[in-house]
N, C-alpha and C positions, 0 to 999 in steps of 0.2 A: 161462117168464115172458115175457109182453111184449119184444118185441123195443128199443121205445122208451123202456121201464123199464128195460133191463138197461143201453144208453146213456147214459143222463142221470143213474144211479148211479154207473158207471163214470167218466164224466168228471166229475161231481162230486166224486167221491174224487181221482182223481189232479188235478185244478186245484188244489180244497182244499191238497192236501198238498203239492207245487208250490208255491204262494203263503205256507205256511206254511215250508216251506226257504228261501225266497228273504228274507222276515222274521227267520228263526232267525241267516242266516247274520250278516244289521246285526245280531242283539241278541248274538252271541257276539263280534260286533268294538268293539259298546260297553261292552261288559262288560269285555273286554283293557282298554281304553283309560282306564275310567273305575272299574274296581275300587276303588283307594283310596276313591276321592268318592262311593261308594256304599255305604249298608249292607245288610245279607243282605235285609231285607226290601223295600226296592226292587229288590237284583238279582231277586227270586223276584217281584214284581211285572212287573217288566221281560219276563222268561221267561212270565211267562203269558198274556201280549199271542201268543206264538205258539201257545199253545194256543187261544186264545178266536177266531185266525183261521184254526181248522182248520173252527170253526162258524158263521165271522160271514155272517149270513143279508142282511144289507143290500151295497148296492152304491153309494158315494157319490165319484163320481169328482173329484179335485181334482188342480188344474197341480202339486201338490208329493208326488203319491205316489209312492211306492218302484215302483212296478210303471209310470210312466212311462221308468223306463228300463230294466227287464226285459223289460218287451213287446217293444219292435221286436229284441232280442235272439231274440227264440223264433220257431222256424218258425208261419207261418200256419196251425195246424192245428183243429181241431173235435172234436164225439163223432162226424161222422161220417167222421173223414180215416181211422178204422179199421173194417175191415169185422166183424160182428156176430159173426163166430168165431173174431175176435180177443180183443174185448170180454169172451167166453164166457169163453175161456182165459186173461184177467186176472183176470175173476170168482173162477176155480175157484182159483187158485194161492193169492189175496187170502184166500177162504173158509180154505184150508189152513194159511196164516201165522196166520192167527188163531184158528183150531181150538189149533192149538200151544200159543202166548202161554196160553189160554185155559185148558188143559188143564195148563199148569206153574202156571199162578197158584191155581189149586183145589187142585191138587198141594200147591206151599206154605202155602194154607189149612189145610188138613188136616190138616199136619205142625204149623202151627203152634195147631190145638184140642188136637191130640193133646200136644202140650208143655203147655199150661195143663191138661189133664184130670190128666196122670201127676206136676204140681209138686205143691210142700209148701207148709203153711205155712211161717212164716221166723219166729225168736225177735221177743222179747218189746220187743230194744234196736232193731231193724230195724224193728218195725211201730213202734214210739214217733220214730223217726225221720223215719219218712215223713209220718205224721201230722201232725208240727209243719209239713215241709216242705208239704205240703197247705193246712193250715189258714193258712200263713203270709203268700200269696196270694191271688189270685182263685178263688173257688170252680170248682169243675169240675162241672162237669153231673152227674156222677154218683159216686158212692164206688168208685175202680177199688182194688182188691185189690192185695195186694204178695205175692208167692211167687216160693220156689225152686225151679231147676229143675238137672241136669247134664245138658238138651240144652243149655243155652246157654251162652257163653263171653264174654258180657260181660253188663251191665244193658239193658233192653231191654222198650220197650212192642210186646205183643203183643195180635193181633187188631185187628178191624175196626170192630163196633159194639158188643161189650165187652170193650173191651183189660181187659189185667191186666198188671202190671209184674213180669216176672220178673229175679233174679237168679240168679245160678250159683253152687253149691255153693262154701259157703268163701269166695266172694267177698269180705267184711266181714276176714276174720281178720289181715288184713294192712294195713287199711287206720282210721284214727281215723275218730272220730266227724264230725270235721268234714268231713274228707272225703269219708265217704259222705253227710253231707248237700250237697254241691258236688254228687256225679253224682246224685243224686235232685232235684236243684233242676233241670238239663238234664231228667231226662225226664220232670219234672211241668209243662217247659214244652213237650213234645211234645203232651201232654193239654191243655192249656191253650189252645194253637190249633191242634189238629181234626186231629194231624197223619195220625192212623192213615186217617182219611177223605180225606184229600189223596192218602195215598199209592194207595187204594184209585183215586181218581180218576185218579193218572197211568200206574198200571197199565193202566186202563182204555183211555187214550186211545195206550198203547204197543201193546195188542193190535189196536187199528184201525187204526194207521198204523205196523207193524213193519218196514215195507221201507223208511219213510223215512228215513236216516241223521242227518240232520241235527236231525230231533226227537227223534232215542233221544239224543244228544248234551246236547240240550235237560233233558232229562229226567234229565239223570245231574249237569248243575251244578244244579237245581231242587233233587234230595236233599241236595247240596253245599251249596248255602245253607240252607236249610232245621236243618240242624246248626250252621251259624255262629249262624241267628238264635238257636237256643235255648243256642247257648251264651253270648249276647248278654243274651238276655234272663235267664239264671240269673247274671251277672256283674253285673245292674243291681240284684240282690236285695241289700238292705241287712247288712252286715256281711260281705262277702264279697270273698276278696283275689286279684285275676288270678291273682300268682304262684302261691299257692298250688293255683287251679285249671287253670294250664296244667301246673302239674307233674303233678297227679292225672289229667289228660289221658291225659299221657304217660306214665305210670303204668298204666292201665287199658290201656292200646292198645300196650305193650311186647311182651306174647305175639303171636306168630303166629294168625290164626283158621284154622283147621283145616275148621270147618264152614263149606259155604254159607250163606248168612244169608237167608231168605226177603225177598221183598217188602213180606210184609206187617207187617214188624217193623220196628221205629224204635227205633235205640240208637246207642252211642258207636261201636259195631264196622258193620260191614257191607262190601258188595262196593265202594264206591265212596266214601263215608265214611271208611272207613281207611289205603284210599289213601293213597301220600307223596307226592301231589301236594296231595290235598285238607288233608291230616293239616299239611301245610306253612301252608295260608290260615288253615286254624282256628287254629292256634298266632301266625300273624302278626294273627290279629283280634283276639285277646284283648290281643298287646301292645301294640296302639296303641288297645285300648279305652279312652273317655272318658267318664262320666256326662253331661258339658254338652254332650258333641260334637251336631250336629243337620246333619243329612245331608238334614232334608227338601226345601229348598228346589232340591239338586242332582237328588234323586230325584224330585221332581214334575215339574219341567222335563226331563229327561229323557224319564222314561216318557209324558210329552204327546207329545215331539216323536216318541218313534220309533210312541206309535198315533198318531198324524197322518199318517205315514209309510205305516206297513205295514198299516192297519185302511183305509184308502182303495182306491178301483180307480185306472186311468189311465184318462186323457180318450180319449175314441174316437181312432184316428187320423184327419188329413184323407184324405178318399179318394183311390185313386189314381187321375190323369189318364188321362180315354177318348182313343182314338185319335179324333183330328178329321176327318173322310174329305172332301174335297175333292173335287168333279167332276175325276176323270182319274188319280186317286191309290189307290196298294194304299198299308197299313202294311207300313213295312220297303223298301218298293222305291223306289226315284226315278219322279218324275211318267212318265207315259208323253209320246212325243213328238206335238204336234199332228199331227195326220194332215189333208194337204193334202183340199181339195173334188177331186175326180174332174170332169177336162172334160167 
């Protein structure tokens, strides 16, 4: 490859990602700061100001961006302060990180067609149920199917561009009707905004940039909110009682999960989801859930300031002063001494 292409990709990626760390690190300090005053779908707007400037192709420098005071922090360096078999060697290792990512997330693909091929249909109380909760809403683009399956250990939208909502064997037998209409209301609101394609996206952009820590971080409260909203949004559905849904919560997510839980699946359980850090917020969102609460005013102002912030460049700096050279003057030394006329 071109020696000049292999340059301007390479320091393209690592700026990119660089400037998105340096963004990630204000959105997880406002995020501390400002969790109450936020709901899930601002913080998940908030969060994606660092993805959109892993791509942002413009350069608009203003006296109030984030990166005026990261700049004079970082050495003066370039694409070419490294020499091209350097570059090579970021290339190759870059290429391998993502081959990986690449090769586990097809992996989970597969496992997770292979669970939709070998499910069941589900009784007759189970599809009437879902049905209602379907029709009870915003329509969905398209009729997703409801089956059982005994790879899974909670409810759970499976697949990418045609989920199918799988439950796990027996799941229903322990639990009222009203109940399972609570965890069908959460993941008909997974369906409902795109989530199987969201996640499909953030996989995406975790296989490009896997060496960054700060966006896998990124990327792991993004699933985190993304559960709040929909439990948010199955809490706003009419006839429906917190308590009753944070107990089914805590109900559902009592067992231990055993199995990995793919990427490409969206449910109550998962690797970071179930967590008792997360499993803590979802339980505190629902108690101080409000139907009148209105969070926009906090969340617009917010998300303005920090892309005004972190979606800007820094002003050029002023150059730095030349040595002024003076007849009889080195830089660095003292004048020399006039040297007398010779008689």
């Amino acid at each position: 490859m071109n020696p000049e292409i292999v340059r301007a990709l390479g320091w393209g990626l690592v700026t990119a990602s660089a400037q998105a760390a340096a963004l990630g690190c204000l959105v997880l300090a406002v995020r501390s700061v400002l969790r109450g005053h936020l709901s899930p779908d601002w913080r998940l707007a908030l969060g994606s100001l660092v993805l959109v400037r892993l791509f942002w192709p413009w350069q608009v420098s203003t006296p109030v961006s984030l990166f005026n005071v990261t700049a004079p922090l970082m050495a003066p360096v370039s694409a070419w302060s490294l020499p091209l078999d350097g570059w090579n060697l970021i290339g190759s290792v870059w290429c391998a990180g993502v081959a990986i990512r690449v090769a586990a997330a097809l992996r989970d693909g597969l496992r997770v067609r292979r669970w939709i091929a070998q499910s069941r249909p589900v009784d007759d109380r189970l599809s009437g149920i879902w049905s209602r909760v379907v029709d009870g809403g915003p329509r969905l683009g398209r009729r997703v199917p409801i089956r059982q399956s005994s790879a899974v250990e909670g409810p759970c939208v499976a697949g990418v561009f045609r989920p199918c909502l799988l439950l796990p064997d027996g799941w229903a037998d322990h639990l009222s009707e009203a109940e399972i209409r609570l965890v069908l209301l959460h993941e008909a609101a997974h369906l409902r905004r795109g989530d199987p394609l969201w996640n499909a996206l953030l996989e995406s952009l975790h296989a490009l940039h896997w060496f960054n820590p700060v966006v896998t971080r990124i990327l792991m409260r993004l699933r985190e909110d993304r559960e709040e909203a929909c439990d948010l949004h199955a809490l706003s559905t009419p006839e429906v009682d917190r308590l009753q849904y944070g107990r089914v919560l805590l109900k559902c997510l009592e067992r231990p999960t055993a199995v990995a839980v793919p990427v490409a699946v969206c449910g109550w359980r998962g690797r970071t989801t179930a967590a008792p850090r997360s499993l803590a917020h979802r339980v505190e969102a629902i108690a101080r859930f409000c139907p009148s609460r209105r969070t926009w005013l906090a969340g617009a102002c917010t998300v303005l300031a920090v892309a005004l912030l972190g979606l800007t460049d820094h002003e050029p700096l002023p150059p730095h002063p030349v040595w002024r050279l003076q007849p009889g003057t080195v830089p660095g030394f003292l004048p020399f001494p006039a040297v007398p006329p010779s008689a």
